[in-house]
RODO-2510 file (C-alpha; in nm, 4 decimals, decimal comma):
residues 173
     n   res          X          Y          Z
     1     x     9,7651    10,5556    10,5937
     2     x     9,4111    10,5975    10,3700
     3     x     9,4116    10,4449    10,0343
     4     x     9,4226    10,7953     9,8649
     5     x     9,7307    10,8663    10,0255
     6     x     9,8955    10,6109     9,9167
     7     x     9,7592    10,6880     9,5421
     8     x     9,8575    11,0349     9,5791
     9     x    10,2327    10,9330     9,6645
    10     x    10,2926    10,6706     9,4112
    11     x    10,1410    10,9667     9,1284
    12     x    10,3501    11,2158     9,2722
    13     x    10,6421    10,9693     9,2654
    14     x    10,5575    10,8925     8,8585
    15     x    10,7616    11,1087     8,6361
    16     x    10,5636    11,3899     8,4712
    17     x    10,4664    11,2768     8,1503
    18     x    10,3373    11,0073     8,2574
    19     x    10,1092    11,2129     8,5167
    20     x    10,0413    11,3797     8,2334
    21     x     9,9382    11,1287     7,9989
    22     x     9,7086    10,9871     8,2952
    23     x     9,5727    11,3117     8,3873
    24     x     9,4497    11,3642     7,9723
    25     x     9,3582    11,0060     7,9245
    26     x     9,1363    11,0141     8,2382
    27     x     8,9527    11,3446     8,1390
    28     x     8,9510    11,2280     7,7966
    29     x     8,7762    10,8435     7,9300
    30     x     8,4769    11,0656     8,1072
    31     x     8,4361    11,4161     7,8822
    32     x     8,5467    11,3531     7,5436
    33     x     8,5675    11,0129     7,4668
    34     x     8,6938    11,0282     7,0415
    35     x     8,9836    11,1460     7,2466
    36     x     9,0587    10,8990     7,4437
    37     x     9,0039    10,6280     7,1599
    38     x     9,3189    10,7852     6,9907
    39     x     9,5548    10,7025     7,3090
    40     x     9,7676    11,0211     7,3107
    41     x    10,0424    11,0736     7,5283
    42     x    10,2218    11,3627     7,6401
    43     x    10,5988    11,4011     7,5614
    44     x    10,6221    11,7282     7,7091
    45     x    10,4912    11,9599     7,9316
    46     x    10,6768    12,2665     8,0325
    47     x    10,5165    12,6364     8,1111
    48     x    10,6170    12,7796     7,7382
    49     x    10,5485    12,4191     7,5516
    50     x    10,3528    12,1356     7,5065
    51     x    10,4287    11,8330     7,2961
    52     x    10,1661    11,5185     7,2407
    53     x    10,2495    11,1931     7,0631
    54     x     9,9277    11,0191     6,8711
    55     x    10,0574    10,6608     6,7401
    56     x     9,9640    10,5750     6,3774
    57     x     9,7600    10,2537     6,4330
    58     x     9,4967    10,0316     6,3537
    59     x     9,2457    10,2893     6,4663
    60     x     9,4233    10,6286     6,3782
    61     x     9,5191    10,5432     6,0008
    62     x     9,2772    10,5550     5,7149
    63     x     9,3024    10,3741     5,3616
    64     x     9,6587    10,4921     5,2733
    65     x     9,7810    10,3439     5,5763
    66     x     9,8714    10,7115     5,6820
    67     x     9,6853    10,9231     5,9903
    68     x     9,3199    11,0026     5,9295
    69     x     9,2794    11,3971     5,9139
    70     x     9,0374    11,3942     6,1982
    71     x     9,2516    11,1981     6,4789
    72     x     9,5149    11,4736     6,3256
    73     x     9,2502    11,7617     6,4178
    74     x     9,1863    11,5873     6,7861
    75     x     9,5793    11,5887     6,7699
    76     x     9,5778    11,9790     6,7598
    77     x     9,3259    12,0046     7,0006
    78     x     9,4527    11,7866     7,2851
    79     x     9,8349    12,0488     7,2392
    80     x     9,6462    12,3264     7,1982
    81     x     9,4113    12,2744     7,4904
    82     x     9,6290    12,0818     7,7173
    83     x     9,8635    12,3610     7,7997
    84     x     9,5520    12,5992     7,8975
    85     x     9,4183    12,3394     8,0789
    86     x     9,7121    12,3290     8,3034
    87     x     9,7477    12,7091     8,3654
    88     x     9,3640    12,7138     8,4059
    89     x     9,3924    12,4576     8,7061
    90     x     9,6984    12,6402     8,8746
    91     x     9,4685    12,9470     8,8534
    92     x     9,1680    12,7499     9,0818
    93     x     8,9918    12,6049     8,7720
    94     x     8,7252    12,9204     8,7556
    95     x     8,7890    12,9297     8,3694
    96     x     8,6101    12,7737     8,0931
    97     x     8,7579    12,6594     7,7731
    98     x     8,6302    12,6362     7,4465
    99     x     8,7889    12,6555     7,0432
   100     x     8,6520    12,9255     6,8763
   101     x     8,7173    12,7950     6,5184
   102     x     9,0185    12,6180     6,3548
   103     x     9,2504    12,6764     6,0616
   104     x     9,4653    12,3625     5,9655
   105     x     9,7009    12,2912     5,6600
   106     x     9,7673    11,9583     5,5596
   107     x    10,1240    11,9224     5,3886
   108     x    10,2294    11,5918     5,3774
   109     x    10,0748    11,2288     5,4259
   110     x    10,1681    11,1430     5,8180
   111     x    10,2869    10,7798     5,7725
   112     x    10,4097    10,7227     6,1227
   113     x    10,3447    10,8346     6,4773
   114     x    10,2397    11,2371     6,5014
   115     x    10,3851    11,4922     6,7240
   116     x    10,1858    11,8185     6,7659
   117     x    10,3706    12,1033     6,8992
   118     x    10,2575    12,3912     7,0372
   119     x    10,4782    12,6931     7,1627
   120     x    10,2575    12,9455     7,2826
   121     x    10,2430    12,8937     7,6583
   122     x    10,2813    13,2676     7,7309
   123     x     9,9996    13,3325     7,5085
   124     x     9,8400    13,1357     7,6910
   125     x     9,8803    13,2540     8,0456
   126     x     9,8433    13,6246     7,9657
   127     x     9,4748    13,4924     7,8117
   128     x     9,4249    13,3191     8,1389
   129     x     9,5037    13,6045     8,3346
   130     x     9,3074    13,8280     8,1045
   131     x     8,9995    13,5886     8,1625
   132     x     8,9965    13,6154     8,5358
   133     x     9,0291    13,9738     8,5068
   134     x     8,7317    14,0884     8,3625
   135     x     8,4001    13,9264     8,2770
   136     x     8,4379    13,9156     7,9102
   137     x     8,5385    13,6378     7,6531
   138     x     8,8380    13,6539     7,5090
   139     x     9,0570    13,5046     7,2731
   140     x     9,4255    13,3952     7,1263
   141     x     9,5552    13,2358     6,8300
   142     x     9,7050    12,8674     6,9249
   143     x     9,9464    12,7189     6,6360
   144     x    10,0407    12,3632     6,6557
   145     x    10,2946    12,1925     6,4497
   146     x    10,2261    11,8221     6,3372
   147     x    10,5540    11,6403     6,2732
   148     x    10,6618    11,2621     6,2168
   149     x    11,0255    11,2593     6,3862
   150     x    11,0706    10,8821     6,2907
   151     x    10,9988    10,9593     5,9232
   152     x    11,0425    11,3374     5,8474
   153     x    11,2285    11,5025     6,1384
   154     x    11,0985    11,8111     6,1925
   155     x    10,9572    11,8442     5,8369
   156     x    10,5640    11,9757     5,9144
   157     x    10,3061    11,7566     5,8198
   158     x    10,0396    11,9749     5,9174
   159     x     9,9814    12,3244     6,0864
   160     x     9,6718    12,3899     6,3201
   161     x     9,5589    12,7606     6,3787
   162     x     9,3133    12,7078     6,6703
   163     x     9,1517    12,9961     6,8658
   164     x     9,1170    13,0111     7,2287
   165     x     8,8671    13,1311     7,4106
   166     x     8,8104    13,1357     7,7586
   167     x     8,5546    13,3121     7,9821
   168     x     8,5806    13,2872     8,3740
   169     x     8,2885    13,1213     8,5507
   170     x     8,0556    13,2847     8,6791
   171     x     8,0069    13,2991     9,0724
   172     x     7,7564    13,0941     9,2295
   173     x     7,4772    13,2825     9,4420
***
């Protein structure tokens, strides 16, 4: 049995959010590194929602010993994109992704490990499936939720309006 194979079982055999967590760490480690320097993780992953956990840490607080507003913006983006991302790769990957612009609210100090929430999954897929239909970009509205369960519940610290957009690839001659 090759070496791969035997990679390929023992991920398989790894419960999902952990395949997950690898799978956005890894891309984050070789495309978007400020990502991967704020160690996110993904609680949840289903086809309607996606939930990501940023700790509050050494490198994600600022001088109030809550989280810096930017590792809550990357926050956003990792929930908002992740759940694309997935749909995008079930489709045969022939989509790109990009944010459009962003819209965020920031309600309360976040003085303990973030979770950013994002419900729009079948958004999502009808954008995907708009994408690969035609040959224009187009676009959604994302929303993410930023919440501190250990501290608030599910009191909102913060609320991300991201746009979507996605464009299928063109075809190489």
């Amino acid at each position: 049995m090759a070496a791969t194979d035997i990679a390929m079982k023992v991920y398989q055999a790894l419960p999902a959010s952990i395949r997950d967590t690898a799978f956005i760490r890894v891309l984050a480690f070789f495309k978007i590194p400020l990502i991967s320097f704020c160690r996110p993780s993904v609680v949840s992953l289903t086809d309607d929602r996606c939930v990501v956990k940023i700790p509050l840490n050494r490198r994600t607080k600022n001088h109030l010993n809550s989280m810096y507003f930017g590792v809550l913006c990357v926050g956003a983006d990792v929930a908002g994109g992740l759940m694309a991302m997935r749909l995008i790769q079930a489709k045969g990957n022939r989509v790109n992704l990009v944010f459009q612009d962003m819209r965020a609210e920031f309600l309360k100090r976040a003085e303990g490990d973030v979770h950013f929430t994002s419900e729009d999954g079948k958004a999502c897929l009808e954008l995907v499936n708009q994408a690969l239909a035609g040959d224009e970009r187009v676009s959604c509205p994302v929303v993410i939720t930023a919440t501190c369960p250990d501290k608030m519940g599910t009191e909102a610290v913060a609320r991300f309006t991201l746009t979507l957009s996605l464009k299928k690839k063109k075809e190489k001659a």
